[in-house]
C-alpha positions in Angstrom: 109.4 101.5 85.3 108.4 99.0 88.1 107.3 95.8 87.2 105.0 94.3 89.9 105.0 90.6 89.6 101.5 89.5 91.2 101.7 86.2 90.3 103.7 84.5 87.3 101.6 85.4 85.0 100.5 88.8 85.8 102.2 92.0 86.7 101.3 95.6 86.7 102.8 98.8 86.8 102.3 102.9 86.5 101.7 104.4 83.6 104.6 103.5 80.9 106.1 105.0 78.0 106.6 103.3 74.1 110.3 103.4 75.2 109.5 100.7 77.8 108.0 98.5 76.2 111.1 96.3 75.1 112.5 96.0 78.3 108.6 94.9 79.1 109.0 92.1 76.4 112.4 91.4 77.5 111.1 90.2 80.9 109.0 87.7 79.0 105.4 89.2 79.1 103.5 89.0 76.1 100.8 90.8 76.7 99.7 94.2 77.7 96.6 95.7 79.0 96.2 99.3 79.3 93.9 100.0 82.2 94.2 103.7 81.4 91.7 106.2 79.4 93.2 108.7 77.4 91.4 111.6 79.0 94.2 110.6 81.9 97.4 111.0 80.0 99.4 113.1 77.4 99.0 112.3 73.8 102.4 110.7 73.4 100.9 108.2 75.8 97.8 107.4 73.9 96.0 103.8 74.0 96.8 104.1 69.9 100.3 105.2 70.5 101.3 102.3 73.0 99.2 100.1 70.7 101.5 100.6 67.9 104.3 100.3 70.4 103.5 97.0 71.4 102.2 95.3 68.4 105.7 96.4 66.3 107.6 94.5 69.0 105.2 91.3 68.4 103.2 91.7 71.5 99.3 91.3 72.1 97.6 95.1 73.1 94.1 95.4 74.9 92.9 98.3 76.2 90.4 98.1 79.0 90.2 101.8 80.6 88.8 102.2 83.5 87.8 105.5 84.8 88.0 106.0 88.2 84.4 105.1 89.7 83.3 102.9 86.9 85.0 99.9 87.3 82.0 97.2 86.8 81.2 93.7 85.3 82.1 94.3 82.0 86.0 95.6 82.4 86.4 92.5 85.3 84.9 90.1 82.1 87.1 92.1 79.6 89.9 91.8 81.8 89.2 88.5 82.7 89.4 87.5 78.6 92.2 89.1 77.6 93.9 87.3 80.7 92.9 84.1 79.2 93.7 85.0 75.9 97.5 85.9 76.3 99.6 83.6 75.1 102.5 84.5 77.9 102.6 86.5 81.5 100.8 89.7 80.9 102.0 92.9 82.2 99.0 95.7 82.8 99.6 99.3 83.9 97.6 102.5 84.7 98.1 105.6 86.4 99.7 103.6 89.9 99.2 99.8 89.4 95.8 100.0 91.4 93.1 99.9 88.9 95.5 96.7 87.5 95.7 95.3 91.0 92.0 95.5 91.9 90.9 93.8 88.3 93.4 90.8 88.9 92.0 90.2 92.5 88.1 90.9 91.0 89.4 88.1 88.3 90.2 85.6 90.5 87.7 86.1 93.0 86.3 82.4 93.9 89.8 80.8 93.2 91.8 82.3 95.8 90.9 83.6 98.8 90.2 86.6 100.2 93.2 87.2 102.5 95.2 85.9 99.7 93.8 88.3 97.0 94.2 91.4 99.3 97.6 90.2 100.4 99.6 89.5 97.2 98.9 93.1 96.2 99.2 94.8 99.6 102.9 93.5 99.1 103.5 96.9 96.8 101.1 99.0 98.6 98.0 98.2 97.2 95.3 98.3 99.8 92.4 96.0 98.2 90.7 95.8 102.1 87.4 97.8 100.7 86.9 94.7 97.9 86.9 92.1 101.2 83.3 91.4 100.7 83.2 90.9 97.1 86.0 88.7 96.8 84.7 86.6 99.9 81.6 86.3 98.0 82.0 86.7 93.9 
């Protein structure tokens, strides 16, 4: 597992197992966001298996899938809440850390810049160029 530190508050990461999960806590997040449907993954992997996972350790779950394509208003809102929410850094994770990466920059669009928002992700090879426009202009 690679944690990806955006900020302080917010990392993300590839898919993850239930077996990673403390070492997750153990780094001080509190919350996790699973940015990844089902249809995606194994069923060991499940939103209700990592669910389980997290909450027996303490830790705030929310799943916000987003299948490739439909990313809209509604998971950036979702996304947006649950980031609010958490009492603690959140860690969110998907298939690569992209789908993660482009909701924190779409969340944060109009407080940071646009340069600043493609940057910080581009720093673990996130290329967030093609949401330029939007985050110029949220």
């Amino acid at each position: 597992m690679d944690i990806r530190a955006l900020t302080q508050s917010y990392a993300v990461s590839a898919q993850i197992a239930p077996s990673d999960l403390p070492a997750i806590k153990a780094a001080g997040y509190t919350t996790v966001i699973d940015n990844r449907p089902d249809a995606e993954i194994p069923p060991e992997l499940h939103t209700s298996v990592m669910r389980e996972a997290a909450e027996a350790l303490g830790m705030t779950f929310v799943a916000i899938p987003i299948v490739p394509g439909s990313l809209g208003a509604p998971q950036v809102a979702a996304q947006a809440q649950a980031m609010a929410a958490a009492e603690g850094p959140v860690f969110a994770y998907c298939a690569s850390g992209n789908r993660c990466s482009v909701l924190w920059a779409l969340t944060q669009a109009g407080n940071a810049s646009a340069d600043e928002l493609i940057a910080i992700p581009a720093k673990f090879g996130y290329n967030l160029e093609h949401l330029r426009e939007v985050l110029m202009h949220p």
